[in-house]
C-alpha positions as CSV (number, residue, x, y, z in Angstrom):
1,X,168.4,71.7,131.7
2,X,168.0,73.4,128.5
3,X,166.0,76.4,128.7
4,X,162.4,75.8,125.9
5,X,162.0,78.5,123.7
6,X,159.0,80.8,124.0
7,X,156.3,80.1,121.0
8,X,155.8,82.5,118.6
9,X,152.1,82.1,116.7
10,X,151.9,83.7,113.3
11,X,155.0,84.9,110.9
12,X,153.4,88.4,109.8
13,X,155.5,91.2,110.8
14,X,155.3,91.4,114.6
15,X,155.7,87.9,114.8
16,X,158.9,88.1,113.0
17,X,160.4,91.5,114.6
18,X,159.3,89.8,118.0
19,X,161.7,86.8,117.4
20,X,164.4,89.1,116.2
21,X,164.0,90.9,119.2
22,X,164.1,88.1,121.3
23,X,166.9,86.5,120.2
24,X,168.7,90.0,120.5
25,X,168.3,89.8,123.9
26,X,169.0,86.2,124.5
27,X,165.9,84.6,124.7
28,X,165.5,81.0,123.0
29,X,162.5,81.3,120.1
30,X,160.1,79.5,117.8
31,X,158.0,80.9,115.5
32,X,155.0,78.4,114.5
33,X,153.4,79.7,110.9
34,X,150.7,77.7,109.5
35,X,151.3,78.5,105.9
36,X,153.6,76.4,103.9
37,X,156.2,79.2,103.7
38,X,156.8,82.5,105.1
39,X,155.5,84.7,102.8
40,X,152.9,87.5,102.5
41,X,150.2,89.0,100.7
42,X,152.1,90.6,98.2
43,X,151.6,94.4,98.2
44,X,153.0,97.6,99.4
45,X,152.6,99.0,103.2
46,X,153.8,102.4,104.6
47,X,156.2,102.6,106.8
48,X,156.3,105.9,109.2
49,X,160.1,107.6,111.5
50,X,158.8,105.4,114.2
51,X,159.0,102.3,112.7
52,X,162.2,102.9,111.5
53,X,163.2,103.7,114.8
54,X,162.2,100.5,115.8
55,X,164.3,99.5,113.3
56,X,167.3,100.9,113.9
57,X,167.1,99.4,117.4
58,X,166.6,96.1,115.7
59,X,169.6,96.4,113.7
60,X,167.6,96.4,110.6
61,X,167.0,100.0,109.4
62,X,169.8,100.0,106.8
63,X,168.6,96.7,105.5
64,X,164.9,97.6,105.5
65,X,166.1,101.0,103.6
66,X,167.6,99.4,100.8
67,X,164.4,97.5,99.9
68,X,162.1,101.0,100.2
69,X,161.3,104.1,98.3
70,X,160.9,107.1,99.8
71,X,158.2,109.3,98.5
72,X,158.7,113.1,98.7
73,X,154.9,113.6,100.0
74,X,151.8,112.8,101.3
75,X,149.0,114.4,99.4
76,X,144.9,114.0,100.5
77,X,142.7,114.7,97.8
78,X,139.1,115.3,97.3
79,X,137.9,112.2,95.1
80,X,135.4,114.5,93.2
81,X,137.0,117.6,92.9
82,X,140.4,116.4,92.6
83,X,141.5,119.6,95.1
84,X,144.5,119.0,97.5
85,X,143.0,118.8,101.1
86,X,146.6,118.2,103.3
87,X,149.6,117.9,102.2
88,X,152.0,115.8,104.3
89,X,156.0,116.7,103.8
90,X,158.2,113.4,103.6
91,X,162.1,113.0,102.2
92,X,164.6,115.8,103.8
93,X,161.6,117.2,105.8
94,X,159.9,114.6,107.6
95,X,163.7,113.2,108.3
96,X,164.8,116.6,109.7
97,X,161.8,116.6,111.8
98,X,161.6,113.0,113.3
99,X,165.2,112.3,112.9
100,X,163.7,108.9,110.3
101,X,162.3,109.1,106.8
102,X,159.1,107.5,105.7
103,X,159.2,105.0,103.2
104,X,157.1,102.6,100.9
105,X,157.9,98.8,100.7
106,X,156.5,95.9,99.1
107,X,155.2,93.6,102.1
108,X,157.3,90.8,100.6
109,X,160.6,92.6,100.6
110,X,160.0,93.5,104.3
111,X,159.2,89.6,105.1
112,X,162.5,88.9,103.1
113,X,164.2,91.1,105.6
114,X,163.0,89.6,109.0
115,X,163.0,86.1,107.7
116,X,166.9,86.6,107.1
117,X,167.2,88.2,110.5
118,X,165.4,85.1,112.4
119,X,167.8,83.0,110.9
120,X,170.9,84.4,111.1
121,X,169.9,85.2,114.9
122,X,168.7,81.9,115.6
123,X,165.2,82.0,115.7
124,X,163.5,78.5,115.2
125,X,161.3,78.6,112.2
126,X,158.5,76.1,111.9
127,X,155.6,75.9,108.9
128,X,152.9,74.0,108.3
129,X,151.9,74.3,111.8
130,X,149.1,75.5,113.4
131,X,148.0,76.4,116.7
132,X,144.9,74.6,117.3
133,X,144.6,75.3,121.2
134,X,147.0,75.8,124.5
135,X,146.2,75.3,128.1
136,X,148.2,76.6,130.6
137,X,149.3,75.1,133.4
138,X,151.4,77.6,135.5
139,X,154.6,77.0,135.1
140,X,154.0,76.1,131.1
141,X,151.5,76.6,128.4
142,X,151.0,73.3,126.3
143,X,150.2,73.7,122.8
144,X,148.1,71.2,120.5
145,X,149.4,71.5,116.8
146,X,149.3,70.1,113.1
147,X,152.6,69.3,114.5
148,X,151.5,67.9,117.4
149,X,152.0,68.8,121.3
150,X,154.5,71.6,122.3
151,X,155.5,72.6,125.5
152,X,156.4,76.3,126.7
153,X,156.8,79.0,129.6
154,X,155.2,81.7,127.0
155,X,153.0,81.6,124.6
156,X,153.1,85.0,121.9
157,X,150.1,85.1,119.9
158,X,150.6,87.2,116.9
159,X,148.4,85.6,114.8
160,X,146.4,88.6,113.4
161,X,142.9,89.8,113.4
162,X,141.0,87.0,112.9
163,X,143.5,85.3,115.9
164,X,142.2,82.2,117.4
165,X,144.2,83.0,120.2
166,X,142.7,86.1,121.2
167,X,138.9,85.1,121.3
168,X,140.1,82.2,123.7
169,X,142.4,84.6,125.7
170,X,140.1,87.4,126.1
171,X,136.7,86.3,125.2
172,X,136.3,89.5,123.7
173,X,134.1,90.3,120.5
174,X,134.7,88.6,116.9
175,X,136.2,91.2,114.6
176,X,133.4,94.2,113.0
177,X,133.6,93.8,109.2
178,X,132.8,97.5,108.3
179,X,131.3,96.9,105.4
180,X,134.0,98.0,103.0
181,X,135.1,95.8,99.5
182,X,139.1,96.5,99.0
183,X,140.6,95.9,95.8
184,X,144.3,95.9,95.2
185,X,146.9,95.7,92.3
186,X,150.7,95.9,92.0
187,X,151.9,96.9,88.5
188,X,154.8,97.6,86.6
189,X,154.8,101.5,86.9
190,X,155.8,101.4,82.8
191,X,152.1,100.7,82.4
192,X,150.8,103.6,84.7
193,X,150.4,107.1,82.8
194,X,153.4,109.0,83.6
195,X,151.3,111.8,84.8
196,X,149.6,110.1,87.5
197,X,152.7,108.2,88.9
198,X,154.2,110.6,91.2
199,X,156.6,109.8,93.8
200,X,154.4,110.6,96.3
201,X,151.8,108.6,98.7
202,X,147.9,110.0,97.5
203,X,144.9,109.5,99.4
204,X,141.8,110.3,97.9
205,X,139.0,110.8,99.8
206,X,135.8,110.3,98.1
207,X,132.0,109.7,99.7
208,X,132.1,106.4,100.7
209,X,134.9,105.3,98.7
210,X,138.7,106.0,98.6
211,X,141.7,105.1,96.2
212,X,145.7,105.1,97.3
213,X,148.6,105.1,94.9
214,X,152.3,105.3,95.5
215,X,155.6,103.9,93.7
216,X,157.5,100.7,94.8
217,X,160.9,99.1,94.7
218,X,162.7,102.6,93.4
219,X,160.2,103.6,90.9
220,X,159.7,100.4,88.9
221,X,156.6,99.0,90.1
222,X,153.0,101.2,91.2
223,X,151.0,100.2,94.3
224,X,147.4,100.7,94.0
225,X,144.6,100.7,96.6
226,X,140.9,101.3,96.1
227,X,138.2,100.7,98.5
228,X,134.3,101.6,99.0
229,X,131.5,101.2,101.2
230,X,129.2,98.3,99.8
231,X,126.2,99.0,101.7
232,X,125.5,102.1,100.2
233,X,123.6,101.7,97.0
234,X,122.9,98.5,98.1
235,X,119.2,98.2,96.5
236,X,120.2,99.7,93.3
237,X,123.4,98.0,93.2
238,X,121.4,94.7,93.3
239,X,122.6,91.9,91.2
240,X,126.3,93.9,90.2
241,X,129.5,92.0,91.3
242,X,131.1,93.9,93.5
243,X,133.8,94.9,91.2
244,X,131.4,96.3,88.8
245,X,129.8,98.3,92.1
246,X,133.6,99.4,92.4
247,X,133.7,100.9,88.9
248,X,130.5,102.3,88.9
249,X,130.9,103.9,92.5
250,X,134.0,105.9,91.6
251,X,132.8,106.6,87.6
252,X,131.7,110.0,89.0
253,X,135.0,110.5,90.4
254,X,137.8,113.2,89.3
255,X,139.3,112.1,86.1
256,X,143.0,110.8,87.5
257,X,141.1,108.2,89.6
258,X,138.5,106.5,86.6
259,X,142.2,106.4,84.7
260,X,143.5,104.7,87.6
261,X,140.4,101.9,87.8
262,X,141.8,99.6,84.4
263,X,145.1,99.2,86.3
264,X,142.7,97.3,89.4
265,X,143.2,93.6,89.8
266,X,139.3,92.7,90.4
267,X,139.4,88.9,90.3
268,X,139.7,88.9,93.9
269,X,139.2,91.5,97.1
270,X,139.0,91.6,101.0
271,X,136.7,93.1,103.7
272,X,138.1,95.5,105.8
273,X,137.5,94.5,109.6
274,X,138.7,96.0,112.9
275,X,138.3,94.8,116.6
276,X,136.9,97.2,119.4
277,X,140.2,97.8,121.8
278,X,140.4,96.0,124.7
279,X,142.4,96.5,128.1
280,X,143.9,93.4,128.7
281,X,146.3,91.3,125.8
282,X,147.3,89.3,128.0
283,X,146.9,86.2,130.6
284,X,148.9,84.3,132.8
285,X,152.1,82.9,130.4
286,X,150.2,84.4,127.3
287,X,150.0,87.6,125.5
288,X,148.8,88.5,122.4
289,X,150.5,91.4,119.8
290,X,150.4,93.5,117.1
291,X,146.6,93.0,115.4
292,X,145.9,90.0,117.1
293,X,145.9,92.3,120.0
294,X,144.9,95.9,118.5
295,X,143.8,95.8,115.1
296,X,143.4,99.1,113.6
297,X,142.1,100.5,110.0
298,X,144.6,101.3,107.5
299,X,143.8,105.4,107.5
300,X,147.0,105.9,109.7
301,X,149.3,102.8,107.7
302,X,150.0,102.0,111.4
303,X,148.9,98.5,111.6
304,X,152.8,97.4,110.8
305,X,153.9,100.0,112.8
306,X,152.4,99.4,115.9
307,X,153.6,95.8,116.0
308,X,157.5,96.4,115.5
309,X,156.8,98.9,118.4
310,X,154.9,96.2,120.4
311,X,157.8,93.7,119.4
312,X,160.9,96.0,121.0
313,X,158.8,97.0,123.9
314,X,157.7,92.6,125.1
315,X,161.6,92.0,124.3
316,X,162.3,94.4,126.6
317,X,160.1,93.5,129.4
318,X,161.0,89.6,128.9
319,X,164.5,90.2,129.6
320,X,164.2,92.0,132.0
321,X,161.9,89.8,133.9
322,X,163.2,86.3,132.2
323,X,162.2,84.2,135.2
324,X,158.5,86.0,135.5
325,X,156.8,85.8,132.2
326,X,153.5,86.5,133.8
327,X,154.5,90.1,135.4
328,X,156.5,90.8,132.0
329,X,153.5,90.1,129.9
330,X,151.5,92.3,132.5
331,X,154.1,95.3,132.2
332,X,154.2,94.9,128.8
333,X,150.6,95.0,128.0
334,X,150.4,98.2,130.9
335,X,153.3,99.9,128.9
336,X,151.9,99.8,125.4
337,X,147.9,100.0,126.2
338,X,147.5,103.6,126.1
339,X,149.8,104.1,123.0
340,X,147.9,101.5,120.6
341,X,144.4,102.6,121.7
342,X,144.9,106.3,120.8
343,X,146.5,104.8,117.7
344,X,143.0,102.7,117.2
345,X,140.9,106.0,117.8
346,X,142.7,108.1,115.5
347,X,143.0,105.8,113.1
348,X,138.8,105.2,112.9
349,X,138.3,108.7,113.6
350,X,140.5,109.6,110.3
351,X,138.5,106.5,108.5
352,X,135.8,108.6,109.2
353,X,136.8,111.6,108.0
354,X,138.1,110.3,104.4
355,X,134.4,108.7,103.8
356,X,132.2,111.4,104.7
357,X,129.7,112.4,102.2
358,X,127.4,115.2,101.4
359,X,127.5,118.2,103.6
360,X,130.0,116.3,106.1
361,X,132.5,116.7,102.7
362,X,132.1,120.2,102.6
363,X,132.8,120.5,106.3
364,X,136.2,118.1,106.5
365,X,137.4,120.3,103.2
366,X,136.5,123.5,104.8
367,X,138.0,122.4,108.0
368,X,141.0,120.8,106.5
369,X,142.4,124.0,105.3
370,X,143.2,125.2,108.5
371,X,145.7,122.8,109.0
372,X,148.7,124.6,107.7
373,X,151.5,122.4,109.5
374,X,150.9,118.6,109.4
375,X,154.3,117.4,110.5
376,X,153.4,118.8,113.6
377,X,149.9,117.4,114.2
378,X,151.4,114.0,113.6
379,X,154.2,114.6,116.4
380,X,151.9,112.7,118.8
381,X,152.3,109.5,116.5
382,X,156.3,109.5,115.3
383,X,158.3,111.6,117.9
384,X,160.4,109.2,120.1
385,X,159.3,110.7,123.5
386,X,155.7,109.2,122.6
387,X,155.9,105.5,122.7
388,X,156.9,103.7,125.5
389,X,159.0,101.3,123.9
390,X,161.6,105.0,123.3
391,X,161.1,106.1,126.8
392,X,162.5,102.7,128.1
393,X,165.0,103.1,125.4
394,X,166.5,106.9,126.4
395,X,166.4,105.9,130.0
396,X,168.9,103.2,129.0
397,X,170.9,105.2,127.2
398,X,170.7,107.5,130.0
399,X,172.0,105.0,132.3
């Protein structure tokens, strides 16, 4: 009898590098995406050495490469004062450190590069479909889609934060909305004044606010990020779109970023949202991944990160329990639980710490300048002993 393939819900990132991973390892796939096409929202994300590990693992870091830029550092910055707060080394150092670079990369070139490895693995991909509910039944989990019913032994629900799946799963909270507006823009970086468009990532903290810029696809186009906290000003602010709250909340802002603000698209923007963590992703023949299971604010630009690692470390327990889905999914979801949630609580705690206002400013800048060696503050988050997914990996090796 032919062996049915496990059911992929959602073609984001995880999704993808789960059916890659998969497939690598032998196991039949289908990814169901309820869009019309694969394809993202398209701007850039950060990718950090342990993504790229993942990566490599994947077969896919050369490929991935090609498409990035690699920016020669991270820089924080005080929104008001303009001051450097951290800097973060990247090119030669970060790569002598953690043995893999960290790049840049527009979200659609990174689709482009897992879409291309589904197929050429063999990973069935099906749009226009949506999950509407599942039922499992023990031995298989039934699925009622726009394409009708589908029957599998495991259902991976990596359908993102807002996931269906997960609220029927876990019964767990809806996502917070956190009260944040977040514009973005993509433009060519011919546009951007030359003095502003470094090759670097820059964070600028501000009181309730925060702007990130960085170069894409080798220099020719400029990614640009800018976000603040609506419910502040709220009274005064009544009656103002929030795009014109956006201008007027960073007017009082160091120079580079009001010359940054024309270079906004503000015809449309997004709430930022998170989920509390939870100890369980999984149930019987289902599990969820990536943010459908752990979404996280962007303050670490691990969101991406974190499901690539989640997507290696279910391949792995899948094959090597193909005939016991339940205790793989169990064993997965024990193996990466501990990881993700420190991952969640650093990133909120760093979310924090870039919005702070008033005295609480004066304290992070204060405090900030004792930190004198980043690269080895973030050796908790990108050296491969950390992740469970590497220790699996080296004890292979090992072997």
């Amino acid at each position: 009898m032919k062996e049915s393939p496990l059911i992929i819900a959602g073609g984001g990132i995880g999704g993808l590098a789960a059916g890659v991973a998969l497939r690598k390892l032998g196991q039949p796939v289908r990814i169901i995406e309820q869009a019309g096409e694969f394809r993202p929202i398209g701007y850039g994300i950060q990718l950090g050495p342990n993504a790229f590990r993942a990566f490599e693992r994947l077969g896919l870091a050369t490929a991935v490469l090609e498409r990035c830029s690699l920016p020669n550092e991270g820089l924080l910055k005080d929104a008001v004062s303009g001051a450097t707060l951290l800097r973060l080394p990247m090119a030669s150092e970060m790569q002598a450190r953690f043995g893999y670079p960290y790049a840049v990369i527009h979200r659609a070139d990174l689709h482009e590069v897992l879409v291309d490895a589904c197929r050429e693995t063999g990973v069935d991909l099906l749009t226009d479909c949506e999950l509407q509910s599942f039922e499992d039944e023990g031995q298989d989990v039934i699925l009622s889609t726009s394409h009708g019913a589908m029957r599998t032994s495991g259902l991976i629900a990596a359908d993102g934060i807002w996931s269906k799946t997960r609220a029927a799963l876990t019964g767990s909270e809806p996502p917070q909305r956190l009260g944040y507006a977040v514009f973005r823009s993509v433009r060519p970086l011919s546009e951007v004044p030359q003095q502003l468009a470094k090759n670097a990532v820059i964070l600028w903290a501000g009181p309730g606010c925060h702007m990130i810029h960085y170069p894409l696809r080798g220099g020719t186009l400029f990614n640009l990020v800018a976000a603040f906290d609506y419910k502040i000003n709220g009274d005064a602010e009544a009656g103002m779109s929030l795009a014109e709250r956006l201008l007027s909340r960073f007017s009082t802002c160091h120079d580079d970023i009001r010359q940054m603000l024309p270079y906004l698209d503000l015809d449309q923007h997004w709430e930022i949202a998170t989920v509390e963590p939870i100890a369980t992703w999984c149930k019987g023949r289902v599990t969820l991944l990536g943010d459908s299971a752990h979404a996280m604010v962007q303050a670490l630009a691990q969101g991406a990160c974190q499901a690539i690692e989640d997507a290696l470390s279910l391949a792995e327990h899948v094959s090597a329990s193909p005939h016991d889905l339940v205790n793989a999914f169990r064993a997965f979801n024990r193996s990466r639980l501990l990881r993700v949630t420190r991952v969640q609580y650093m990133s909120r705690l760093m979310w924090e710490i870039i919005h702070v206002r008033g005295a609480y400013a004066e304290l992070r800048n204060e405090r900030l300048k004792a930190h004198d060696n980043a690269l080895e503050e973030l050796s908790w988050l990108y050296d491969a002993d950390r992740s469970s997914t590497d220790k699996s990996a080296s004890s292979e090796r090992a072997a």
